[in-house]
ZALUM-820283 format. One record per residue (C-alpha): residue number from 1; x negated, y, z; chain. Coordinates in Angstrom, 1 decimal. Layout:
BEGIN
<pt NUM,<X,Y,Z>,A>,
...
// end
This chain:
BEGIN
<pt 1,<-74.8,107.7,183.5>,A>,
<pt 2,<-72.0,107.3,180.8>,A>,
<pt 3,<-72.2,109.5,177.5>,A>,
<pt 4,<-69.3,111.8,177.7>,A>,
<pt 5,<-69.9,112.1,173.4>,A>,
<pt 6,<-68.5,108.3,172.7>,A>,
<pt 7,<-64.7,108.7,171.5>,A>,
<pt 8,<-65.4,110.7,168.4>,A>,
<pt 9,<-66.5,108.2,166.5>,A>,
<pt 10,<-63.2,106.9,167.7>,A>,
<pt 11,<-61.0,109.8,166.4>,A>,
<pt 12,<-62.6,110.3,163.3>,A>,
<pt 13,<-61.9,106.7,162.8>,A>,
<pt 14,<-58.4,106.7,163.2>,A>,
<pt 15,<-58.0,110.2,161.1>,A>,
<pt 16,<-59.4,108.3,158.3>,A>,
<pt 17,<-57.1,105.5,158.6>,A>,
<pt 18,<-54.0,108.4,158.2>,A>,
<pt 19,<-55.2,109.8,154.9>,A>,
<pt 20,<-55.8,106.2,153.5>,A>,
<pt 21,<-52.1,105.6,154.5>,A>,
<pt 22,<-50.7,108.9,153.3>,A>,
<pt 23,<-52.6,108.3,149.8>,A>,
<pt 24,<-50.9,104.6,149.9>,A>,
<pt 25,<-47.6,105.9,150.6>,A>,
<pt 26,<-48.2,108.5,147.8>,A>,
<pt 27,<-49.3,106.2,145.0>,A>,
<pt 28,<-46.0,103.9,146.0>,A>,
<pt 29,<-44.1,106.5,146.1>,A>,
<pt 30,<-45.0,107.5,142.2>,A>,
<pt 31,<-45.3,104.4,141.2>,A>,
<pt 32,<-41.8,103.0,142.4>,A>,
<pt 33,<-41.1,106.3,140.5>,A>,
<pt 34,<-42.6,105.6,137.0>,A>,
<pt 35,<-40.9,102.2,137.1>,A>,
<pt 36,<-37.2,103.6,137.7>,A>,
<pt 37,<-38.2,106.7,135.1>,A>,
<pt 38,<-39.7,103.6,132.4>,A>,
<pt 39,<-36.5,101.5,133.5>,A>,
<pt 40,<-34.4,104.4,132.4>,A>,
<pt 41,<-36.2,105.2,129.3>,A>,
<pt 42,<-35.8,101.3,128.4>,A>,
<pt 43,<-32.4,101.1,129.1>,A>,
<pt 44,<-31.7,104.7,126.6>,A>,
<pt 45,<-33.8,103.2,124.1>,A>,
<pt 46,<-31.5,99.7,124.2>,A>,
<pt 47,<-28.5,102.0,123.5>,A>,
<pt 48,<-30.4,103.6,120.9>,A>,
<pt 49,<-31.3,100.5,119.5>,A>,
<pt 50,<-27.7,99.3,119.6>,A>,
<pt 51,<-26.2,102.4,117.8>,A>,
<pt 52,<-28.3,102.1,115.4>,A>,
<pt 53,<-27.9,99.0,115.0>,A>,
<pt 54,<-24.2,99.7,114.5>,A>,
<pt 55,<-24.8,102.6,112.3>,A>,
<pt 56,<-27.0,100.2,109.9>,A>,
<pt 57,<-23.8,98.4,109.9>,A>,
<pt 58,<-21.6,100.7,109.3>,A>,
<pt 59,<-23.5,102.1,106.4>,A>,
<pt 60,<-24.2,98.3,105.1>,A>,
<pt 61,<-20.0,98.1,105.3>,A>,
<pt 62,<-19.6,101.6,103.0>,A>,
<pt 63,<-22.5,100.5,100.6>,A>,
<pt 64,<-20.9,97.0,100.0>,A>,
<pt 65,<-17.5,98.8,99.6>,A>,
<pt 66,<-19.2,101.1,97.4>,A>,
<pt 67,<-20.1,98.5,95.4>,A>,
<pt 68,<-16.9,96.9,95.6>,A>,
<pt 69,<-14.9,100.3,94.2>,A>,
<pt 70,<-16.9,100.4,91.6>,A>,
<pt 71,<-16.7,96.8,90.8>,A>,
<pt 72,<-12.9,97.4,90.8>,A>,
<pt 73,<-13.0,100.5,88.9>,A>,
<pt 74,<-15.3,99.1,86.3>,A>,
<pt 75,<-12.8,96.2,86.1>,A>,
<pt 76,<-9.8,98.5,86.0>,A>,
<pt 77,<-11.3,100.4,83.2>,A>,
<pt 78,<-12.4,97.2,81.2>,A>,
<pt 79,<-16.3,97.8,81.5>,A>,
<pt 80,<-19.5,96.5,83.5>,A>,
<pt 81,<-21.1,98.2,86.3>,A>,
<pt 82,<-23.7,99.1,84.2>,A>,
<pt 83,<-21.3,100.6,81.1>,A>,
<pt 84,<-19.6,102.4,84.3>,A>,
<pt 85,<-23.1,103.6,85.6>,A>,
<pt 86,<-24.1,105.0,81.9>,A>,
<pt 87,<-20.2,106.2,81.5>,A>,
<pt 88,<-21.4,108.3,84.3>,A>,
<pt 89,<-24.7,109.5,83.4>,A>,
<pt 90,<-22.9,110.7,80.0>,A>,
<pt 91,<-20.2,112.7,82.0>,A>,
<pt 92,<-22.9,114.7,83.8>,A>,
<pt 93,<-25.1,115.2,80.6>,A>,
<pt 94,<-21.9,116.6,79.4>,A>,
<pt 95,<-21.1,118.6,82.5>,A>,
<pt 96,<-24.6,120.2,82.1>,A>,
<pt 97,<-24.2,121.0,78.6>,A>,
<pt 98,<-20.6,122.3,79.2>,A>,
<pt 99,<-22.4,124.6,82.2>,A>,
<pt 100,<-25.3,125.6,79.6>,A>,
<pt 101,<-23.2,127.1,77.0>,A>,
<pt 102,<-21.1,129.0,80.0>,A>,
<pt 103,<-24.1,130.4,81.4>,A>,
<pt 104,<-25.1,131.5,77.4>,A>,
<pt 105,<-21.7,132.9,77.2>,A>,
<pt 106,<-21.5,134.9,79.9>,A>,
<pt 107,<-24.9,136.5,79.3>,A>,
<pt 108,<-23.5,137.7,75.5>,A>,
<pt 109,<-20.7,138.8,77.1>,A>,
<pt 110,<-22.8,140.4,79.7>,A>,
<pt 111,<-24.7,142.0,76.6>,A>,
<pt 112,<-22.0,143.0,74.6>,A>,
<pt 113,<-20.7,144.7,77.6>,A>,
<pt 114,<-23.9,146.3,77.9>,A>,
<pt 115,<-23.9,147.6,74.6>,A>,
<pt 116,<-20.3,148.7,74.7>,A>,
<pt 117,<-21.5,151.0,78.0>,A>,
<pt 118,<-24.7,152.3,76.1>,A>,
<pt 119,<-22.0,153.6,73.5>,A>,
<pt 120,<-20.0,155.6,75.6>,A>,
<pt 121,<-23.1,157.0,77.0>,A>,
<pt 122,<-24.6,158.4,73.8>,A>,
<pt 123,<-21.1,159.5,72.9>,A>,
<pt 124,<-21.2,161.5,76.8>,A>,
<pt 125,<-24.4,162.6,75.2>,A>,
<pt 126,<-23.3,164.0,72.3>,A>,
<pt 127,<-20.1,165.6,74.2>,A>,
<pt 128,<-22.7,167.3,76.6>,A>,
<pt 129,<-24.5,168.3,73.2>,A>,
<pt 130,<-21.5,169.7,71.8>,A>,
<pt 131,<-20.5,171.7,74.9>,A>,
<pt 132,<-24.2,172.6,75.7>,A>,
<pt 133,<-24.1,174.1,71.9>,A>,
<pt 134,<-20.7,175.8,71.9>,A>,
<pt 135,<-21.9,177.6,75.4>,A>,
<pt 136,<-24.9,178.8,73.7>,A>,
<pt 137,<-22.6,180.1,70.8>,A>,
<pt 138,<-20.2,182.0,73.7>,A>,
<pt 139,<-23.3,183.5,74.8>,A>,
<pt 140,<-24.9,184.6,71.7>,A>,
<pt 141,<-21.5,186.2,70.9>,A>,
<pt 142,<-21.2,187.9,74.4>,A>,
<pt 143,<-24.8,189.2,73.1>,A>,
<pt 144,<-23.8,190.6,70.0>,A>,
<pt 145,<-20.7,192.6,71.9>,A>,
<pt 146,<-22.1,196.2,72.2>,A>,
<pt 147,<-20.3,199.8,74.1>,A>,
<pt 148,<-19.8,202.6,73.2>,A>,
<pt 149,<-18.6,206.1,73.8>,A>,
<pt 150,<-15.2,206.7,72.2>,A>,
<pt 151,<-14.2,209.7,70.1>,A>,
<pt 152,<-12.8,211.4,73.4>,A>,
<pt 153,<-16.3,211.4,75.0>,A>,
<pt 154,<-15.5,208.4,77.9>,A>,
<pt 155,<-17.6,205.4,77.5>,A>,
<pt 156,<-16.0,202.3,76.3>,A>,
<pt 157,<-15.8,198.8,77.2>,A>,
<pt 158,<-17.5,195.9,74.9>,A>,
<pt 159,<-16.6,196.2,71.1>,A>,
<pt 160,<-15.6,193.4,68.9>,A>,
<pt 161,<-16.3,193.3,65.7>,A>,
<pt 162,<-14.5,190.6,64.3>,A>,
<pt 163,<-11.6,187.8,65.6>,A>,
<pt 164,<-14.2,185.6,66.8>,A>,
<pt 165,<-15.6,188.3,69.4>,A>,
<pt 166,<-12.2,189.7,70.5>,A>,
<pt 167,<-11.3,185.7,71.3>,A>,
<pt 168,<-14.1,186.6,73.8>,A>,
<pt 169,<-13.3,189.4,75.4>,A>,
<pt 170,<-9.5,187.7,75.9>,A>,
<pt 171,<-11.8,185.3,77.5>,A>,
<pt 172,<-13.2,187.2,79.7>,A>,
<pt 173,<-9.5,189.0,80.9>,A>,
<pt 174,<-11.0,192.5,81.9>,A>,
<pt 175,<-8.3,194.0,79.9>,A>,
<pt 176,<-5.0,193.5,77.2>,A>,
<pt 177,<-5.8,193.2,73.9>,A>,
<pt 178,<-3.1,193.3,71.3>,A>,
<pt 179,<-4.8,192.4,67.3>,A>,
<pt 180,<-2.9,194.4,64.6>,A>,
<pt 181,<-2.9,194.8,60.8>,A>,
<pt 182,<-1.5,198.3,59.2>,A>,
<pt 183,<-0.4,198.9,55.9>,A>,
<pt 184,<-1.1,203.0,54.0>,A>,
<pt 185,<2.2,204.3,53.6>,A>,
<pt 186,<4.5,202.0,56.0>,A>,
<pt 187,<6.4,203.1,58.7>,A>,
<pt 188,<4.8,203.7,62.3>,A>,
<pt 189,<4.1,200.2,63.8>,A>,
<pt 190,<4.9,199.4,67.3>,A>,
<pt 191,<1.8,197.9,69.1>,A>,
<pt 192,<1.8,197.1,72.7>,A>,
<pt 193,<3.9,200.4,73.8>,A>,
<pt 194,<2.5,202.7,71.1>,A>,
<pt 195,<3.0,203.3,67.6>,A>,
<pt 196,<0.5,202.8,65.1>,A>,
<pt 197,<0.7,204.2,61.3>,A>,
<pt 198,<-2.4,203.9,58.7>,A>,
<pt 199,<-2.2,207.4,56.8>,A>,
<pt 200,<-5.3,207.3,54.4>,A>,
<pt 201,<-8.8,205.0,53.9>,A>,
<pt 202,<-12.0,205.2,52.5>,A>,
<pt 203,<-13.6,201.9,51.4>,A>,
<pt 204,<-16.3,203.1,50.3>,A>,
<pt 205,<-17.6,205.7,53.7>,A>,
<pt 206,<-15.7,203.0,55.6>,A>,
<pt 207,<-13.4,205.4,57.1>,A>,
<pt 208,<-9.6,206.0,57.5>,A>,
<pt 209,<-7.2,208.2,58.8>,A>,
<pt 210,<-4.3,206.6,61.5>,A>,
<pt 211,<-1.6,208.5,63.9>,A>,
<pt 212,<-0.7,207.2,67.1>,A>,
<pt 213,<2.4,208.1,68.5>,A>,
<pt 214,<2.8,207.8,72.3>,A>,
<pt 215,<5.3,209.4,74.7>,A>,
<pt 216,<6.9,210.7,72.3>,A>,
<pt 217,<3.6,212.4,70.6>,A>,
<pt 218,<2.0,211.8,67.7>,A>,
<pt 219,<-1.7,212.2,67.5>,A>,
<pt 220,<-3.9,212.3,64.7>,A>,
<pt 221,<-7.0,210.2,64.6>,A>,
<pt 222,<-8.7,211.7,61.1>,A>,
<pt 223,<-11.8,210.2,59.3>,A>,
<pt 224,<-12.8,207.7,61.8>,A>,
<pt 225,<-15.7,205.1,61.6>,A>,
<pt 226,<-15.3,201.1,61.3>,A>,
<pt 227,<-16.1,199.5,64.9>,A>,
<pt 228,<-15.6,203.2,66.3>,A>,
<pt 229,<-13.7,203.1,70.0>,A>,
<pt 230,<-10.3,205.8,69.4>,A>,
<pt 231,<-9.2,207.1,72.6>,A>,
<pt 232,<-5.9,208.3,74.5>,A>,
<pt 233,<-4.1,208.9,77.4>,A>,
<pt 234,<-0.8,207.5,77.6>,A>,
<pt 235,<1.7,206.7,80.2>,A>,
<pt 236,<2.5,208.4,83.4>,A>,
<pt 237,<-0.3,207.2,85.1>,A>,
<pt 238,<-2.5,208.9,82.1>,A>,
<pt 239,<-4.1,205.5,81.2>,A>,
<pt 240,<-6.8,205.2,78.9>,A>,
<pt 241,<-5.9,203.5,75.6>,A>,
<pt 242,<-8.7,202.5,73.1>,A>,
<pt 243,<-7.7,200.8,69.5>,A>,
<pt 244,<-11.3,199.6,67.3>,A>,
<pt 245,<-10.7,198.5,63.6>,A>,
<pt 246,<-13.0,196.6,62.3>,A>,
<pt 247,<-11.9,196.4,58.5>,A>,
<pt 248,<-11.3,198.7,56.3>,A>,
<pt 249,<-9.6,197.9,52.7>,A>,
<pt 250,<-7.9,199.7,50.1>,A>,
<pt 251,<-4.6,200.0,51.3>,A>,
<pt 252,<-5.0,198.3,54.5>,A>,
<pt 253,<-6.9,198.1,57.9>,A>,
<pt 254,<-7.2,195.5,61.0>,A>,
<pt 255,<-8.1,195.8,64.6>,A>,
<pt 256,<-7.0,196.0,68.2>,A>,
<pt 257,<-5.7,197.6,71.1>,A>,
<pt 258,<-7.6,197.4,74.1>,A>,
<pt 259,<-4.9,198.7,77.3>,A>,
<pt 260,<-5.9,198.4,81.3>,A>,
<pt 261,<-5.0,195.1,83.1>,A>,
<pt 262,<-2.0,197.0,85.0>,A>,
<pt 263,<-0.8,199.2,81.7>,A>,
<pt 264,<3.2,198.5,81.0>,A>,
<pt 265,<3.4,195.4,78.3>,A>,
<pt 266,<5.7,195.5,75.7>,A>,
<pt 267,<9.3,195.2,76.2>,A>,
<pt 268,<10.9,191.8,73.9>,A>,
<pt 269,<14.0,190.7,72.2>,A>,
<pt 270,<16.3,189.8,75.6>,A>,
<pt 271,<14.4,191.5,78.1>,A>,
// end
């Protein structure tokens, strides 16, 4: 009776023989592919070769011509290669000295420059000083301005008491102020739009007698005080006028007349 189990020994036989041929093929395959890649490799590393060989050559041609320039220039200039090549040395010891003292000029320059700026500074300093000081001044002067109530009863502005603190109130441009000097027993002087005449003083009370004259009155302002506010109405508006004199002298007195900011101002020569 015949075994029915006999031809696969047969099959697995010739499946074995496939992969031993597939492998084959394979290993040709990469090796007939590792000799072109190496064949190519060779070939780029001929060319390589080759230019570098001719770039050897080309820099054995500009060294040799090298050497020949400076052969020539030595000989044009009457010296050796070796005078030529401590000629040359000596020009860049020089160069490097000549850049040296550049450098050490420049940073004096850079210095004095410095310096020159540090002046101005402590001269902004002592500017800001200055103004810092003459603001404190302008304030210790507004501090010393004191009111009052006039001799009509009305409460005055700030009184000055001497040049220096009327400059201040001008400063301050609340109202006019017109400064004045009168002389006992001259004629009625005109002061803004009023009249002013000094009639009598007392140097030693610090007192004094005035009249002031004013649509077309004439008032008379008896024994008043030094730094004392005098007070009038004047104008058709009935604005408040205040005069203040601050020295008294024998035969003489000065002050000022304070008017509103919107009180008629004197009329002038060609008005």
């Amino acid at each position: 009776m015949p075994d029915e189990s006999s031809p696969a020994p047969e099959s697995e036989g010739n499946a074995g023989k496939w992969v031993l041929l597939a492998l084959a093929l394979i290993y040709v395959a990469g090796s007939l592919y590792f000799l072109f890649d190496l064949r190519g490799r060779l070939e780029q590393l001929g060319k390589d070769q080759a230019a570098s060989s001719t770039q050897i050559a080309d820099l054995g041609k500009r060294m040799q011509s090298a050497e020949d320039s400076d052969e020539t220039l030595a000989h044009q200039l009457g010296m050796t290669k070796k005078e030529l090549a401590q000629r040359a040395t000596e020009l860049q010891r020089q160069q490097k000295a000549s850049e040296s003292r550049l450098e050490e000029e420049q940073k004096q320059q850079i210095s004095q420059v410095n310096g020159a700026v540090d002046g101005v500074k402590t001269d902004v300093g002592g500017v800001k000083t200055d103004v810092a000081s003459t603001k404190a001044d302008l304030e210790a002067t507004k501090a010393k301005l004191q009111s009052a109530v006039g001799d009509l009863g009305v409460q005055s502005g700030l009184i000055a008491n001497t040049r220096g603190d009327l400059e201040v109130l001008k400063h301050k441009g609340d109202r006019n102020y017109y400064e004045f000097s009168l002389t006992k027993g001259a004629k009625p002087q005109p002061v803004s739009t009023v009249s002013l005449q000094l009639k009598k003083t007392d140097v030693k009370r610090g007192k004094f007698t005035l009249n002031v004259t004013s649509d077309d009155k004439t008032i008379e302002k008896k024994d008043r005080n030094v730094s004392e506010p005098i007070q009038f109405y004047t104008g058709r508006d009935h604005m408040l006028y205040e005069l203040v004199i601050w020295t008294v002298d024998k035969n003489k007195v000065s002050g000022y007349l304070s008017t509103p900011k919107n009180a008629p101002v004197p009329v002038t020569a060609g008005e």
